[in-house]
C-alpha positions as CSV (number, residue, x, y, z in Angstrom):
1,X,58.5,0.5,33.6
2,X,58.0,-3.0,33.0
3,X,58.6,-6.0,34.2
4,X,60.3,-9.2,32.2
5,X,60.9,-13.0,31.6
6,X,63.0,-14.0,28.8
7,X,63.2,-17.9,29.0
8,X,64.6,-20.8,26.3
9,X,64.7,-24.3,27.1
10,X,67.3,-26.8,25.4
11,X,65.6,-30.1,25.4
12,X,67.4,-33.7,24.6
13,X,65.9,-37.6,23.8
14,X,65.0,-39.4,26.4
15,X,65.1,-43.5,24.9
16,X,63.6,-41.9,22.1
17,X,63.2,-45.2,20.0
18,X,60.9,-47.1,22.9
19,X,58.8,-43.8,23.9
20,X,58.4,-43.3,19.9
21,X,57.5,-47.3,19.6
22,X,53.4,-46.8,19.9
23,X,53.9,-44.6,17.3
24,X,56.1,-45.6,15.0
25,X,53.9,-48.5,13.3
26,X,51.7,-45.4,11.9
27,X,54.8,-44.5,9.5
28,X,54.1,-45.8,5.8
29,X,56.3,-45.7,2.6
30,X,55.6,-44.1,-0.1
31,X,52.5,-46.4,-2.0
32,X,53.7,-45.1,-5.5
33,X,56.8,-47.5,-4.8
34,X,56.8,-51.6,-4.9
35,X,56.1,-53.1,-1.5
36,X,60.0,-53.6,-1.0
37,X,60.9,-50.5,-1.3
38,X,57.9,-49.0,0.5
39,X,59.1,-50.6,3.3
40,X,63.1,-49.3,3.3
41,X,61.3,-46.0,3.0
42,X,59.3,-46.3,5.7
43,X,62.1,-47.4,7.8
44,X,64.2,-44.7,6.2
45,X,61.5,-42.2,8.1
46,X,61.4,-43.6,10.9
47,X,64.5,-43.5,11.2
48,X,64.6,-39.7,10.6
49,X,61.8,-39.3,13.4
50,X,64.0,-40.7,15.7
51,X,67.2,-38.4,15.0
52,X,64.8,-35.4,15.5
53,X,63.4,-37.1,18.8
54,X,64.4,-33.8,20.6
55,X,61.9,-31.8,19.0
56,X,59.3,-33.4,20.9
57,X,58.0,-34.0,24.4
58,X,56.8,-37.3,23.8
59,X,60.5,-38.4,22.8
60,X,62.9,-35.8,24.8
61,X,63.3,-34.1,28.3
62,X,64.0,-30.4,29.4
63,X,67.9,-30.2,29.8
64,X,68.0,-26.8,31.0
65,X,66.4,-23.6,31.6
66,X,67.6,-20.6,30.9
67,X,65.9,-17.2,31.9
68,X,66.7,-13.7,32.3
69,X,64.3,-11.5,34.4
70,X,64.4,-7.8,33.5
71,X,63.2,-5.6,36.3
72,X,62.1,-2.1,35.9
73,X,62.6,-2.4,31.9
74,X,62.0,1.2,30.5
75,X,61.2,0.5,26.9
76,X,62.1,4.1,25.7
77,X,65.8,3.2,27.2
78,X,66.0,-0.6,27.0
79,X,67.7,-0.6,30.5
80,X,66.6,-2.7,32.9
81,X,68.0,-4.7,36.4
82,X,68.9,-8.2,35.0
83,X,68.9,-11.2,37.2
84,X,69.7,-14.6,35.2
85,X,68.8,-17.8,36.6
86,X,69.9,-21.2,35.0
87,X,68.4,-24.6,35.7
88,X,69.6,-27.6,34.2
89,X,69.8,-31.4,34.7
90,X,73.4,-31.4,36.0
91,X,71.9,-29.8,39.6
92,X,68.0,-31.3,39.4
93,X,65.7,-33.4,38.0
94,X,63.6,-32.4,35.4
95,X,60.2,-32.2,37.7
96,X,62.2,-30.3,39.9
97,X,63.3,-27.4,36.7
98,X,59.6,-27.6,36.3
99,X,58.5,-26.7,39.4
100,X,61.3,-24.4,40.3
101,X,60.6,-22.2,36.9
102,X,56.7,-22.7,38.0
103,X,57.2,-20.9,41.2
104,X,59.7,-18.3,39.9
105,X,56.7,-17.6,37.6
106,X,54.2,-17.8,40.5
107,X,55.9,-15.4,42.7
108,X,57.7,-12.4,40.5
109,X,55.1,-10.0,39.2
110,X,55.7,-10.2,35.5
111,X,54.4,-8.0,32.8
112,X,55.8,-9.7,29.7
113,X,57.2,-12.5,28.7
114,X,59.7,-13.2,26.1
115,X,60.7,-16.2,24.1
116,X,61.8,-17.0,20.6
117,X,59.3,-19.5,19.5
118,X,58.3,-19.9,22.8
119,X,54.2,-20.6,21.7
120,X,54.9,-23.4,19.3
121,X,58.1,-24.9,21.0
122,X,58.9,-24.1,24.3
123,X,55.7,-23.6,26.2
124,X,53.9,-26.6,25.1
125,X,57.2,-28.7,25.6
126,X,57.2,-27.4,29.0
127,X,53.5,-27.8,29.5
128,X,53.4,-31.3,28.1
129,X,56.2,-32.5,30.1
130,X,54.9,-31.3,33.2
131,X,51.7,-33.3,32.4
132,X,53.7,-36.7,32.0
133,X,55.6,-36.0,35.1
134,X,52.2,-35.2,37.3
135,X,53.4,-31.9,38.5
136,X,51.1,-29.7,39.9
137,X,51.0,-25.7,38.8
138,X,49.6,-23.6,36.9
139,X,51.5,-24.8,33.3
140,X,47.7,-24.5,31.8
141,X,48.2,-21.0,32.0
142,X,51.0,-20.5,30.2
143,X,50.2,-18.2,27.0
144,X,50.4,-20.3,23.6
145,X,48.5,-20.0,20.6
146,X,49.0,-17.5,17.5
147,X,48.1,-14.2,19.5
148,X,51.6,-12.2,19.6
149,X,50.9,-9.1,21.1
150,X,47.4,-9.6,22.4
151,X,48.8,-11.0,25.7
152,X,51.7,-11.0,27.8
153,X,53.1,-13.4,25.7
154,X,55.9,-11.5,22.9
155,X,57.5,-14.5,20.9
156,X,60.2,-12.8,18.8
157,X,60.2,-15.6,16.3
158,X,56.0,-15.2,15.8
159,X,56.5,-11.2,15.7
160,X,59.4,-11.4,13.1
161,X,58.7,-13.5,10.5
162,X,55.0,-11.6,10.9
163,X,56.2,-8.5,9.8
164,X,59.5,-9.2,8.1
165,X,57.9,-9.6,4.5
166,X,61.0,-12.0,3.8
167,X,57.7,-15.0,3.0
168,X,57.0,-12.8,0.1
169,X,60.6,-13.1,-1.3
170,X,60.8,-16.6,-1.1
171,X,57.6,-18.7,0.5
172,X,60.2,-21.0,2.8
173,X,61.4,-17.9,4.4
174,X,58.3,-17.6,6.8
175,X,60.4,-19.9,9.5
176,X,63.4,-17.7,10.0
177,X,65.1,-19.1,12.9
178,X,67.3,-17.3,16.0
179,X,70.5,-17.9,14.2
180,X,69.9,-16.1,11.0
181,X,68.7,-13.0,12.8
182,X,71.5,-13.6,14.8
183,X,73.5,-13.0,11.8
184,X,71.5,-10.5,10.2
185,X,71.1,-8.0,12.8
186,X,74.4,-8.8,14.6
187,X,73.3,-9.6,17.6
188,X,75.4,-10.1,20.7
189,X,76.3,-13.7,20.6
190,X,77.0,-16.0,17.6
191,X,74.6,-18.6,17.3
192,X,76.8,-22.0,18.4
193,X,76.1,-25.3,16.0
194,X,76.3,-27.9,18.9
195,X,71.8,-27.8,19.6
196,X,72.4,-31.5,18.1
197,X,75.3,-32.5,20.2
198,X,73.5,-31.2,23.6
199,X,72.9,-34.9,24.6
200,X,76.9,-35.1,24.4
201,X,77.8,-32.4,26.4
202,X,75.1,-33.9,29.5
203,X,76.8,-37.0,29.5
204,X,80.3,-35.5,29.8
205,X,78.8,-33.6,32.4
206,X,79.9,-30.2,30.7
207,X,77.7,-28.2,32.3
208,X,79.2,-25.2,31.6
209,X,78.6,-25.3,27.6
210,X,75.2,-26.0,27.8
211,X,74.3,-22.9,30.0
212,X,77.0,-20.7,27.9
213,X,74.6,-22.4,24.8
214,X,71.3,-21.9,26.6
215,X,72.0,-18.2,28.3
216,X,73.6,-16.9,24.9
217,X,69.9,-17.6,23.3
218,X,68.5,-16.1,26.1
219,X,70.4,-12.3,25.9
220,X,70.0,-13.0,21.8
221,X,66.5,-12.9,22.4
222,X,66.2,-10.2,25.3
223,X,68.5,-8.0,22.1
224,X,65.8,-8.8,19.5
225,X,63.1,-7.3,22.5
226,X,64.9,-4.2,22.7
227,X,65.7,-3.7,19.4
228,X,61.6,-3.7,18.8
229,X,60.4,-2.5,21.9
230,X,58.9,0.2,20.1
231,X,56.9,-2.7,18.6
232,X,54.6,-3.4,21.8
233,X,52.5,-2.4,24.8
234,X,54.3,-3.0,28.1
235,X,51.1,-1.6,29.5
236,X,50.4,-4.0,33.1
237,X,48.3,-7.0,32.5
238,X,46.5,-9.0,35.1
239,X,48.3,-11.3,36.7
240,X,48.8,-15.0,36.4
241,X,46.9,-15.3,39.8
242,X,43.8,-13.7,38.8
243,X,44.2,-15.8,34.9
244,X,46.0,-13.2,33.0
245,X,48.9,-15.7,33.5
């Protein structure tokens, strides 16, 4: 028996264009082309740094968190005792989603847990945005890095394009994303295409799409778990007390 965190955050810009601003002046147009039109292309990617503000920390905010814990998982059955929790902007602040989701991580024993790109995305959003808002915890803790399996980290999205072979069909198919395996293995819920209209929803104060949105993710991934369970070592690790997390 083990126990489990699946967790996804939905993130959305935050005055992207003035947090980007010390940045943005680093941005150059291609020098093959004359200086005019060096400059429209530089604008031109600026531009497109902006739209894709929500990508990054520095530019964008946590709108929600959504988690499932999985008590008592047995990995030969998949069953487990599943407790959702949802935090969001509509209810808190951001530094309070932070430090709510640092003490639920603080206080449940946890053997494993589970994100879909959780190591390159998620974590170090998390992590990074904690920073800026001063929040104490234990955020350095968090597992990141390239080591799927080695600790009680298991990112789905690390773990499946590792061992899917689909790079050596085509090389850009190395970033397989949640909706295509979605898709492919027929997984619970269709992947929704409103991710770029999250911002929308928050303001409309339709808090009810965004955690349908987040949650679905969240049981997508917890179905790619148990579809590979067979895949890894729910064996107990130390806990995040004594550094193991």
């Amino acid at each position: 028996m083990a126990n489990l965190l699946v967790t996804d955050i939905e993130t959305i810009p935050n005055d992207a264009e003035k947090a980007l601003q010390p940045f943005l002046d680093s941005v150059k147009g291609d020098k093959r082309m004359s200086a005019f039109n060096q400059r429209d292309d530089a604008d031109k990617k600026k531009g497109v740094a902006i739209e894709k503000a929500a990508l990054s920390p520095v530019s964008a905010r946590i709108l929600s968190i959504g988690i499932l814990e999985v008590r008592n998982f047995d990995p030969l059955t998949c069953v487990g005792e599943e407790v959702p929790h949802f935090f969001s902007l509509f209810d808190m602040n951001e530094g309070e989603m932070l430090t709510e989701f640092d003490n639920l991580l603080g206080t449940v024993v946890h053997q494993s847990l589970v994100t879909f790109n959780g190591r390159s995305f998620d974590f170090p959003f998390m992590m990074f945005r904690a920073g800026i808002l001063g929040i104490p915890g234990k955020f350095h803790m968090l597992p990141t890095g390239p080591y799927n399996g080695r600790d009680n980290h298991i990112d789905m999205f690390v773990h499946l394009n590792s061992i899917s072979g689909l790079d050596k069909l085509y090389q850009y198919w190395n970033w397989i994303g949640l909706g295509k395996w979605v898709k492919a293995l027929n997984l619970p819920f269709p992947k929704q295409d409103i991710g770029a209209n999250l911002i929308e929803y928050f303001n409309k104060g339709d808090k009810q799409t965004v955690e349908t949105y987040n949650m679905e993710d969240v049981f997508n991934t917890y179905a790619l778990l148990k579809r590979f369970s067979s895949n890894f070592d729910f064996t107990v690790r130390p806990s995040r007390s004594s550094g193991g997390f």
